[in-house]
Legacy VTK file of the C-alpha trace (Angstrom):
# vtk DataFile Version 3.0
C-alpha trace
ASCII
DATASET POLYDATA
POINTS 207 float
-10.356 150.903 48.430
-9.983 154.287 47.871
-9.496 156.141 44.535
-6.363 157.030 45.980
-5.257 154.245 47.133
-6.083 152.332 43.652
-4.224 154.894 41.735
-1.427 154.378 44.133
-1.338 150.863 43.441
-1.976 151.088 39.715
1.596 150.818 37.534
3.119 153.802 36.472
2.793 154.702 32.901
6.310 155.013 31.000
7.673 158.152 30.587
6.485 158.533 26.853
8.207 162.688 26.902
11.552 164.208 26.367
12.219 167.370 28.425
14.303 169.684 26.036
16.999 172.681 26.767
14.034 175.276 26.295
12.041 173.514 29.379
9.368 171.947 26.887
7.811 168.487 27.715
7.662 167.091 23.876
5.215 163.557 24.201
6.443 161.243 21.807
3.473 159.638 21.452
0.935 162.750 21.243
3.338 164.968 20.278
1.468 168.862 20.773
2.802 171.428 18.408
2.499 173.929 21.406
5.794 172.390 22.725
8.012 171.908 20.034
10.470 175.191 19.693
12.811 175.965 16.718
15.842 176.529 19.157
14.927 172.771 20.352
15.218 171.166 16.650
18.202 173.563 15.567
20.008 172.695 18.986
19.184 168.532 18.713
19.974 168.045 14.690
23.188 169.634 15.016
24.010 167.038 17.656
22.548 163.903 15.469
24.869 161.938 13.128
24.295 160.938 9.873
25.363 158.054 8.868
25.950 156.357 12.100
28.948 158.406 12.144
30.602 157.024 9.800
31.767 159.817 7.639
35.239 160.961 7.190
36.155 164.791 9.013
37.039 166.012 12.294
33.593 166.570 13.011
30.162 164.247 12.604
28.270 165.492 9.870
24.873 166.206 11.510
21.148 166.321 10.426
21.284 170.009 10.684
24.175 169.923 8.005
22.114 167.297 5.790
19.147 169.256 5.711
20.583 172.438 4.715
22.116 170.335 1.762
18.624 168.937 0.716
17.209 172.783 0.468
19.758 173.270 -1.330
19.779 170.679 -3.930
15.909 171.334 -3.875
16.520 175.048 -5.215
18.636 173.520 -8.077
15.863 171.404 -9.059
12.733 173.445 -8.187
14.572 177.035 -8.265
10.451 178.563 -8.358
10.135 176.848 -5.290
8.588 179.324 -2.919
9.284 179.958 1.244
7.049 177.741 2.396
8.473 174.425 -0.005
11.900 175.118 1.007
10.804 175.482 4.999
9.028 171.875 4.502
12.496 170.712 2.772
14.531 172.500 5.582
12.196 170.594 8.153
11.909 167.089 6.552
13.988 165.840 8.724
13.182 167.585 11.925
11.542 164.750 13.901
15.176 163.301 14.105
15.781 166.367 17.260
13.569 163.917 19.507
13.910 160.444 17.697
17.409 160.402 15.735
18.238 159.962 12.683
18.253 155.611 12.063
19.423 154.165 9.313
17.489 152.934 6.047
18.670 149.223 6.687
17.357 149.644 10.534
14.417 151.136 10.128
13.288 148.046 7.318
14.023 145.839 10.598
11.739 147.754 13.165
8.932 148.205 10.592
5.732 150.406 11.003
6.257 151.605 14.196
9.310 154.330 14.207
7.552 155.453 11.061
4.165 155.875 12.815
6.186 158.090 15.778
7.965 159.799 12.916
4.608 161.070 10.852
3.235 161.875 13.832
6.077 164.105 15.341
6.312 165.494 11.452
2.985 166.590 11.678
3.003 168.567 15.165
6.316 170.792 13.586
3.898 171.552 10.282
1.845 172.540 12.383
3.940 174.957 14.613
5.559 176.593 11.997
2.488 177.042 9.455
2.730 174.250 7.522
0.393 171.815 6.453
-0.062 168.836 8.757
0.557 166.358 5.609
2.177 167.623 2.770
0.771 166.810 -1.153
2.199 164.068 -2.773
3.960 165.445 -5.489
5.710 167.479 -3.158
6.515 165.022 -0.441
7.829 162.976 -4.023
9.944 166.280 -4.865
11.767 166.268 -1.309
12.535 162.815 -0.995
14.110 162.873 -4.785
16.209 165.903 -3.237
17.213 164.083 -0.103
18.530 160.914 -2.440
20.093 163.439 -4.325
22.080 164.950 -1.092
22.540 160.981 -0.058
24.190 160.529 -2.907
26.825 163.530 -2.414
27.406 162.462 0.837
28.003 158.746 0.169
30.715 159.343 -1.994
32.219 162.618 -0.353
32.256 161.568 3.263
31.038 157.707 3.668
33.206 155.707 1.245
31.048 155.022 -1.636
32.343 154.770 -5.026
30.028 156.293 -7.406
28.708 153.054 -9.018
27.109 151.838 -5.315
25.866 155.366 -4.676
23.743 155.335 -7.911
22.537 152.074 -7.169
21.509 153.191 -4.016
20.399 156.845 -4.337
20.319 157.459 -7.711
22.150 159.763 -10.338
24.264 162.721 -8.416
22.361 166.314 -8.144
23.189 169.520 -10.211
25.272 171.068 -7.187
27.924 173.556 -8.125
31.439 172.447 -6.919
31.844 175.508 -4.128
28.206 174.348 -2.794
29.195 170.957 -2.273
32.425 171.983 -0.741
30.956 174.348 1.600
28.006 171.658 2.540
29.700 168.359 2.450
32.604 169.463 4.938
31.834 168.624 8.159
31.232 171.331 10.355
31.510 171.912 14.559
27.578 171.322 15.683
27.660 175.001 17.098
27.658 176.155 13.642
25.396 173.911 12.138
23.103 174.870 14.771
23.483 178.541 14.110
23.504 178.205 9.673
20.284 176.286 10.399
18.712 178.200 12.407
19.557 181.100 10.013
18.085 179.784 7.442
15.220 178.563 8.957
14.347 182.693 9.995
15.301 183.405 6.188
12.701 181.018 5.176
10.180 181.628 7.642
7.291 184.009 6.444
4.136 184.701 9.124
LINES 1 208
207 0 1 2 3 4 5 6 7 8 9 10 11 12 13 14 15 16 17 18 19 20 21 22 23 24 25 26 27 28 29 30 31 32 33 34 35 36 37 38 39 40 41 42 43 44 45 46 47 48 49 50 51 52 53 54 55 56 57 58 59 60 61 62 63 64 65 66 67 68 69 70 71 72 73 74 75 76 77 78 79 80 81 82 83 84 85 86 87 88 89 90 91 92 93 94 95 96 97 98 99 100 101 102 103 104 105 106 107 108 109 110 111 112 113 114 115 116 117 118 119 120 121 122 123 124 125 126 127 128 129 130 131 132 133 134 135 136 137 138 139 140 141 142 143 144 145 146 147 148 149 150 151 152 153 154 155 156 157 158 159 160 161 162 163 164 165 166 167 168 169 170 171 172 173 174 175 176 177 178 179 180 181 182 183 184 185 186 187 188 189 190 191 192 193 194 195 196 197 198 199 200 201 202 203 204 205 206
């Protein structure tokens, strides 16, 4: 038999990519930072749901919306925090464009797995947008204590916590002035999500 012939025969290998608006081919499973575009992640977290939808508005409130939040509870706590921490807090969630954004309880069910696609697809945006491939410790610490911060504003603005679950969950509520958390925490249309972030990402990002 042929080479051909046996590669004819052989099964087809699943489609492991996503093809994205831009035209990109992004491999989920060796994810290259050559095709992974900004205009890709702005476009795809504006579309993804926190929550599981379930948050109160006219609109979803999107992983575009929740990241700006983040960076911005981040500069309340860390308000030396140069360009390049706030891009890595503007992008923590980025991987979410190809993979969504699951729940806490859901991910604890599927295990190592999601996680493994997760770091990996984290890693390939570092890398596109000059970042570090893994980021310290203390600072991966810093953003995740910011994102429980913004978890806790949007439990108990938009998903029906009452503050006594929320802290149990996600800890004490952030320093966020009241016209911050008004202007974050109301859902907006994903077109403008997708343009603030995308704004801010071009405010933050320093060749």
């Amino acid at each position: 038999m042929t080479a051909k012939a046996a590669a004819a025969l052989a099964p087809e290998r699943e489609r492991a990519w996503q093809r994205m608006l831009s035209g990109r081919r992004l491999d989920l499973l060796d994810p290259s930072p050559l095709d992974i575009e900004i205009e890709d992640i702005a476009h795809g977290l504006a579309r993804v749901a926190r929550w599981n939808g379930q948050t109160a508005g006219a609109h979803i409130f999107s992983v575009a919306q929740h990241t700006l939040l983040v960076e911005a509870v981040l500069r309340r706590q860390m308000p030396r925090a140069d360009h390049r921490i706030r891009l890595a807090v503007l992008l923590h969630d980025a991987p979410e464009y190809v993979i969504g954004d699951m729940i806490s309880p859901f991910k604890a069910v599927i295990g190592g797995s999601y996680k493994v696609v997760e770091k990996r697809l984290l890693s390939a945006i570092h890398i596109r947008f000059g970042l570090p491939a893994a980021l310290p410790e203390d600072l991966t610490a810093r953003i995740k204590a910011a994102d429980a911060g913004a978890a806790y504003l949007e439990a108990t603005r938009l998903a029906g916590f009452k503050d006594a679950e929320a802290r149990k969950f996600f800890g004490r509520p952030p320093d966020v002035p009241e016209n911050v958390q008004t202007d974050f925490l109301t859902p907006w249309p994903a077109g403008k999500a997708e343009k603030r972030f995308l704004a801010r990402f071009k405010a933050l990002k320093v060749d």
